[in-house]
C-alpha positions as CSV (number, residue, x, y, z in Angstrom):
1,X,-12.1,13.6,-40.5
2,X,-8.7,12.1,-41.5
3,X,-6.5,14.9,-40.0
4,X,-8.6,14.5,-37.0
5,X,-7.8,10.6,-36.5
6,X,-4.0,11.4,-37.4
7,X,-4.4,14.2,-34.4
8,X,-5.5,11.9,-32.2
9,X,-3.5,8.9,-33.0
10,X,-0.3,11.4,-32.7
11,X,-1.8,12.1,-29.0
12,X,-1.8,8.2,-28.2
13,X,1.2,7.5,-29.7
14,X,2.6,10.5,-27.0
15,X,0.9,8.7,-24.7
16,X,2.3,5.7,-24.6
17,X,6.2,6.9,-24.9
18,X,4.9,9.0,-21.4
19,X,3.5,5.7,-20.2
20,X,6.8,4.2,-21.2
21,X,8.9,6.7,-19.3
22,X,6.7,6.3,-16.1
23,X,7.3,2.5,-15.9
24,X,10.9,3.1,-16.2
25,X,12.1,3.3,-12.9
26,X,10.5,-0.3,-12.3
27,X,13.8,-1.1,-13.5
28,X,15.8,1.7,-11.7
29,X,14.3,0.8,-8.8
30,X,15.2,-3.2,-8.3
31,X,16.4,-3.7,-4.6
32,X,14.1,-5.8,-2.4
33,X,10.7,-4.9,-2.0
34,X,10.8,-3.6,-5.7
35,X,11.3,-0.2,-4.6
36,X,7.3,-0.4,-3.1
37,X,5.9,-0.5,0.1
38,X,5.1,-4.0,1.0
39,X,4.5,-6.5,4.2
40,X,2.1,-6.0,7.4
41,X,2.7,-3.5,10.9
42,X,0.2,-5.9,12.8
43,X,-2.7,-3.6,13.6
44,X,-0.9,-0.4,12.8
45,X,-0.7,-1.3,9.3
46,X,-2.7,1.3,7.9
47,X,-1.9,4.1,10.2
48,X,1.9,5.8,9.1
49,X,4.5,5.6,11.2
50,X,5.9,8.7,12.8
51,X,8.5,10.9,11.4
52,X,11.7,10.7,11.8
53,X,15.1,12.9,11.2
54,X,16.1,10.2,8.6
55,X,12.5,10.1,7.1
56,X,11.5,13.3,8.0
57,X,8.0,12.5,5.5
58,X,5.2,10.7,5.4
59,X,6.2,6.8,4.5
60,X,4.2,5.7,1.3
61,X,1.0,3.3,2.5
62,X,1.0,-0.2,1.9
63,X,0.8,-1.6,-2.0
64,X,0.8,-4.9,-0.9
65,X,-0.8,-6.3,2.5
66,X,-1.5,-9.5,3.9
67,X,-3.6,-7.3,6.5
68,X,-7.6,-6.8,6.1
69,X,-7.9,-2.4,5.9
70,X,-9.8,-2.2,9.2
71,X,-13.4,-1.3,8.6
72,X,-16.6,-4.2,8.1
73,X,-16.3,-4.5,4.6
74,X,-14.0,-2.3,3.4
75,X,-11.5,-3.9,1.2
76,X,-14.9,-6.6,-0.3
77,X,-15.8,-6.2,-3.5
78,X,-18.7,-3.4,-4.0
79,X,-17.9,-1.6,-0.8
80,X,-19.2,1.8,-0.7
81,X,-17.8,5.2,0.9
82,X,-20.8,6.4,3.7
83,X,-18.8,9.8,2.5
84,X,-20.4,9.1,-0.8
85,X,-23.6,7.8,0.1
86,X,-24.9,4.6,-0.2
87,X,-24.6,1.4,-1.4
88,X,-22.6,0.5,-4.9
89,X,-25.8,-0.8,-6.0
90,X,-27.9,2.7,-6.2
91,X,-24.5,4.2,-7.5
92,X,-23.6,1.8,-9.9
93,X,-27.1,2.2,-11.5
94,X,-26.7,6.4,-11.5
95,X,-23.3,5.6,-12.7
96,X,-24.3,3.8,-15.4
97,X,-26.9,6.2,-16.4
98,X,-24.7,8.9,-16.2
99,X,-22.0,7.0,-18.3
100,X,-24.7,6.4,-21.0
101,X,-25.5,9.4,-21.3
102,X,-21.7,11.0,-21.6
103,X,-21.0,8.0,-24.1
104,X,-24.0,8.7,-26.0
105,X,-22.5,12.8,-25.9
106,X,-18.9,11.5,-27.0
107,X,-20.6,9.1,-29.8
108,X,-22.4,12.5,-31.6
109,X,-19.3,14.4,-31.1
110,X,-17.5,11.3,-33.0
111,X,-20.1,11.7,-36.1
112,X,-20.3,15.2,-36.2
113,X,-23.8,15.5,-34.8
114,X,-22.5,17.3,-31.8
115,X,-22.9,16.6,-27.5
116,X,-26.3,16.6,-27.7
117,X,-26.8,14.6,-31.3
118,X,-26.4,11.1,-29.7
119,X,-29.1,11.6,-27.2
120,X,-32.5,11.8,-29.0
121,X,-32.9,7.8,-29.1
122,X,-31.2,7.1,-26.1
123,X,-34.0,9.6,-24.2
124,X,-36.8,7.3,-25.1
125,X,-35.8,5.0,-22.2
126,X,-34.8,7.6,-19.6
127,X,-38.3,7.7,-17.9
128,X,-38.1,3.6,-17.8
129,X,-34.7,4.0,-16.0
130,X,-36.1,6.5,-14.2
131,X,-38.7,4.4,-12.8
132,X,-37.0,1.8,-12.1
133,X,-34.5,4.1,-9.9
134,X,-37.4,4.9,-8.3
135,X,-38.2,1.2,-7.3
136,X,-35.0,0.4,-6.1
137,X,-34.5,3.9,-3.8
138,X,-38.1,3.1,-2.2
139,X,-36.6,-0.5,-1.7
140,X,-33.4,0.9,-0.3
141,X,-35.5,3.3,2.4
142,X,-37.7,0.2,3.1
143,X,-34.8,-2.1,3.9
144,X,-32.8,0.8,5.9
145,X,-35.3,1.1,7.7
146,X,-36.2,-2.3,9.0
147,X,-32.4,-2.7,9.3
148,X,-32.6,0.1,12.1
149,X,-35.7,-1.2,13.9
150,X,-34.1,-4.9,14.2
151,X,-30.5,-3.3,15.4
152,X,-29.3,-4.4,18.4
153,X,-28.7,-1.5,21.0
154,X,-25.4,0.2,21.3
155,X,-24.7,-0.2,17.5
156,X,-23.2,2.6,15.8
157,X,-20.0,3.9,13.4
158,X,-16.7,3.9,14.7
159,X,-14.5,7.1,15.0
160,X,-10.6,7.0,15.8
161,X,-8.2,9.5,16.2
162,X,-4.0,8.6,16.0
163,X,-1.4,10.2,17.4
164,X,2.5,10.0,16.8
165,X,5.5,10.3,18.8
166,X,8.8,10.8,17.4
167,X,12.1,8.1,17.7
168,X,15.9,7.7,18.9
169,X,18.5,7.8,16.3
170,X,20.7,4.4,16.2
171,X,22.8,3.9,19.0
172,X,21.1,7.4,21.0
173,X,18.7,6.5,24.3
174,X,16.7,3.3,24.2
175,X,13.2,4.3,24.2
176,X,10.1,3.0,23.4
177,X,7.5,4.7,21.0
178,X,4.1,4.6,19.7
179,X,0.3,5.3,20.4
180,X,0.0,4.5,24.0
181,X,-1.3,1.8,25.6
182,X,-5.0,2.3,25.4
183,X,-7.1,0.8,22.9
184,X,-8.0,2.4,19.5
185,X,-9.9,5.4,19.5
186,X,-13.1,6.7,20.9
187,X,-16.2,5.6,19.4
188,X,-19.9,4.1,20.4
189,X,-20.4,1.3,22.8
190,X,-20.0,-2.3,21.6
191,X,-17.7,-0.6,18.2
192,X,-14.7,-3.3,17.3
193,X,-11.4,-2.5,19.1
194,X,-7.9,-3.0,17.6
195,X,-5.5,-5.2,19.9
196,X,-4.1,-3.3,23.0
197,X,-0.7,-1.9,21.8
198,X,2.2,-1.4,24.9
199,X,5.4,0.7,24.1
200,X,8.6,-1.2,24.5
201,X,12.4,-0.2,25.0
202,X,14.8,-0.6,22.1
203,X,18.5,-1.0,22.9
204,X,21.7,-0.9,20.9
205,X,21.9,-4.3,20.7
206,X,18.5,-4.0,18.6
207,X,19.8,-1.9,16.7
208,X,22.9,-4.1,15.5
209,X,20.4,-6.5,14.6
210,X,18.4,-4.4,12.7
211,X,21.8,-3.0,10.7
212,X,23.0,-7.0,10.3
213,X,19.5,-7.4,8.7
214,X,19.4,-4.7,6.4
215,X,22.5,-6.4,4.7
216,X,22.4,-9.8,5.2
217,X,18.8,-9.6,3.8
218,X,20.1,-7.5,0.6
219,X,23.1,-10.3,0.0
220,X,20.7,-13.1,-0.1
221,X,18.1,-11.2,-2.1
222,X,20.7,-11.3,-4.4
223,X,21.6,-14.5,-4.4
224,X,18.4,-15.5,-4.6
225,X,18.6,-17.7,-1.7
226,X,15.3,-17.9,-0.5
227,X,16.1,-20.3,2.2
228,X,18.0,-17.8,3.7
229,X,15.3,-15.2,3.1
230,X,12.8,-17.0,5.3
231,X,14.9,-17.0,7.9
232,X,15.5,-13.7,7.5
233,X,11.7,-12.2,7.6
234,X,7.8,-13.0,8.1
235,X,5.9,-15.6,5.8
236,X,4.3,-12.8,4.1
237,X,7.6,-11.2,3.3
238,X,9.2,-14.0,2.2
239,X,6.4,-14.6,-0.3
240,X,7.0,-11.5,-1.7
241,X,10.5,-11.8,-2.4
242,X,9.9,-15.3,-3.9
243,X,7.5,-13.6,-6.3
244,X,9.7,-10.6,-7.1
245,X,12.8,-13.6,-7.6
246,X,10.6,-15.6,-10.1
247,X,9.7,-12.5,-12.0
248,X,12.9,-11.9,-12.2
249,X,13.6,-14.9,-13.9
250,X,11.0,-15.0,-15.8
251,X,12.6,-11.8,-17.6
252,X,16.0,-13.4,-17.6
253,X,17.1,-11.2,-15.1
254,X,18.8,-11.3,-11.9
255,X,19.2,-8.4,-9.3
256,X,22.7,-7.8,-7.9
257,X,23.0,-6.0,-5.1
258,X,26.2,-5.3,-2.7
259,X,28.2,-2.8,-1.0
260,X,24.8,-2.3,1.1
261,X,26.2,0.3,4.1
262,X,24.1,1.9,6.5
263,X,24.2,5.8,6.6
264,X,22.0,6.7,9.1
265,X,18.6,5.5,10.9
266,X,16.5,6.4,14.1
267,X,13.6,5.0,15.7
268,X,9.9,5.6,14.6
269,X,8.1,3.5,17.2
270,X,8.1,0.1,19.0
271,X,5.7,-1.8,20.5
272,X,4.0,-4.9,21.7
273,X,0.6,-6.1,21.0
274,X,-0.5,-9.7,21.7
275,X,2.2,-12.2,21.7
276,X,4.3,-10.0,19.4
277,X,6.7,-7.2,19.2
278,X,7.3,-4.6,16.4
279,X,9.8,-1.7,16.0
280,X,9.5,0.4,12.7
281,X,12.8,2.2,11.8
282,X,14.3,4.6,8.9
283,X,16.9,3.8,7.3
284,X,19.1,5.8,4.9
285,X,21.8,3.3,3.4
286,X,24.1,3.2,0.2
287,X,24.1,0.1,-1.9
288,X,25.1,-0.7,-5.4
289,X,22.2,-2.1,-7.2
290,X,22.3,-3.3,-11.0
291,X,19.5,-5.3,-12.6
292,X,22.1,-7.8,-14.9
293,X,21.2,-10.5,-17.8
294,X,21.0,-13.4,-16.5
295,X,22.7,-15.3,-19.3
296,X,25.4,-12.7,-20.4
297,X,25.9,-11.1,-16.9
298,X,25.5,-7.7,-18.7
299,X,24.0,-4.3,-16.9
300,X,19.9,-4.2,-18.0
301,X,19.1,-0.8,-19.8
302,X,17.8,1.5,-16.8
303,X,20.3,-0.4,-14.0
304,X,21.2,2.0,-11.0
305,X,24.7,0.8,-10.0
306,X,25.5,3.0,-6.8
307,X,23.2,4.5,-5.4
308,X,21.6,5.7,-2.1
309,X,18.0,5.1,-0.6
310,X,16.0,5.7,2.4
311,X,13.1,3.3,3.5
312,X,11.2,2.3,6.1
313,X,11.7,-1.4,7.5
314,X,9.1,-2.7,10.6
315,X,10.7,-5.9,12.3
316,X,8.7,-8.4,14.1
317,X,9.6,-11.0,16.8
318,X,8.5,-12.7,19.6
319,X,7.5,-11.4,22.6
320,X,10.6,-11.2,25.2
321,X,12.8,-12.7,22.7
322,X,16.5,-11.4,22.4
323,X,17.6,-9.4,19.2
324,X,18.6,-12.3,17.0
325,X,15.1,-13.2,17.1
326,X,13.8,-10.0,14.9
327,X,12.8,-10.7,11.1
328,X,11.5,-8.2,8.8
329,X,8.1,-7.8,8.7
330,X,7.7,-4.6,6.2
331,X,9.2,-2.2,3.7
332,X,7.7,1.1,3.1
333,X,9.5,4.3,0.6
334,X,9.8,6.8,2.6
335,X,8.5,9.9,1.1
């Protein structure tokens, strides 16, 4: 019994160095955005952009989103999968039975009774859970049912299919990019619709802007001047960066990063949708970026210093408003 604790407490402590090594690049990675995919793409938040020759992979989804998922209830508490049938309730109970039964398994396998030695007392109570299953799936059916016969007509899930259209590089043709102008998907009559999305032309003059934002927005992240930040991008990611800032500080750190020089970048899409427009672009730039002690002004263990990165940066601005108008509305890695 002892060598098998000191087994498994050489397996945790292994573990834990692996969990170590996995949270290192949190360090490594310290530019804006935290090396994560943050911010909101208005209602194309949760689809990916299109490919590009700068980010010729899928861009990682949204971490962090001021923007509901799009579904009736699908980023609430308890939500269930239709793919996985139900509601969490029925599952939750199965779940828990299930789970009993496994821990009761792991407990006999702990004392040396084997799988199955921790399951004679727990069987007594099976046929009560049993029946009580039974009372709540009969419940289910009867409320399903009345659900359907009240439902109004014309009621009914909601299919969509995306496509994607490739970009420009910087400075090539000015062209607009996106999903069309039609709104989302097919689906039955009386399903929600996302908001009417038009493609829009993106000129070099854009394009400057978005190349003065990438660094001007990197030079005042590290500065930490979030006045200038807010000026700079959305409310949403301006809260970001205030949070990223005061962890910072809170770990007596501060983030330094210059020499920020743009390598190369195209055009994923662009569009307009309400009173708003958006253009999501790839950007491969070089930048030196050291995490330093705040007090001694000393390199962090796990700093960067130069390197190069590519992301994936949506703007936002008003509708019909020139280039200086564009703030930065998201960050995503590409992959």
């Amino acid at each position: 019994m002892l060598r098998f604790l000191a087994q498994k407490r050489g397996s945790l402590i292994s573990l834990a160095l692996a969990a170590l090594l996995a949270l290192a690049p949190a360090i490594a990675e310290a530019r804006m955005g935290g090396g994560g995919s943050v911010g909101s793409r208005g209602s194309r938040t949760w689809s990916a952009p299109p490919s590009t020759q700068t980010a010729p992979g899928m861009a990682s989804p949204f971490q962090r989103s001021e923007t509901a998922r799009p579904g009736f209830g699908a980023n609430q508490p308890g939500y269930a999968n239709p793919a996985f049938g139900g509601s969490s309730f029925g599952r939750g109970l199965l779940g828990g039975l299930a789970g009993g039964l496994l821990g009761a398994g792991l407990f006999g396998l702990l004392t040396g009774n084997g799988f199955l030695g921790g399951i004679g007392g727990f069987m007594s109570i099976i046929g009560f859970l049993l029946q009580i299953a039974l009372v709540v799936f009969l419940a289910r059916m009867a409320f399903v049912w009345w659900q359907r016969r009240n439902a109004p007509a014309g009621v009914g899930p909601q299919g969509s299919t995306f496509g994607f259209t490739g970009g420009a590089p910087f400075g090539g043709r000015p062209m607009g990019a996106g999903f069309g102008a039609g709104p989302m998907g097919s689906g039955a009559a009386g399903a929600p619709q996302r908001p009417r999305t038009t493609p829009i032309q993106i000129a070099a003059v854009d394009f400057n802007a978005f190349e003065r934002l990438l660094g001007e927005s990197q030079a005042a992240y590290s500065r930490e001047d979030m006045g200038a930040l807010r000026q700079m991008a959305t409310p949403e990611m301006a809260r970001h960066f205030d949070e990223e800032l005061a962890e910072n500080r809170s770990r007596g750190l501060v983030n330094r990063v210059s020499e920020v020089k743009l390598l190369q970048g195209d055009l994923s899409e662009a569009w307009r949708e309400g009173s708003d427009e958006y253009a999501t672009v790839a950007m491969r730039f070089a930048l030196n970026d050291v995490m330093e002690d705040r007090t001694t002004g000393k390199p962090a263990p796990g700093s960067t210093g130069a390197t190069q990165a590519t992301e994936v940066w949506t703007f936002r601005r008003p509708a019909g408003a020139g280039p200086e108008a564009w703030k930065l509305s998201a960050i995503q890695q590409a992959a």
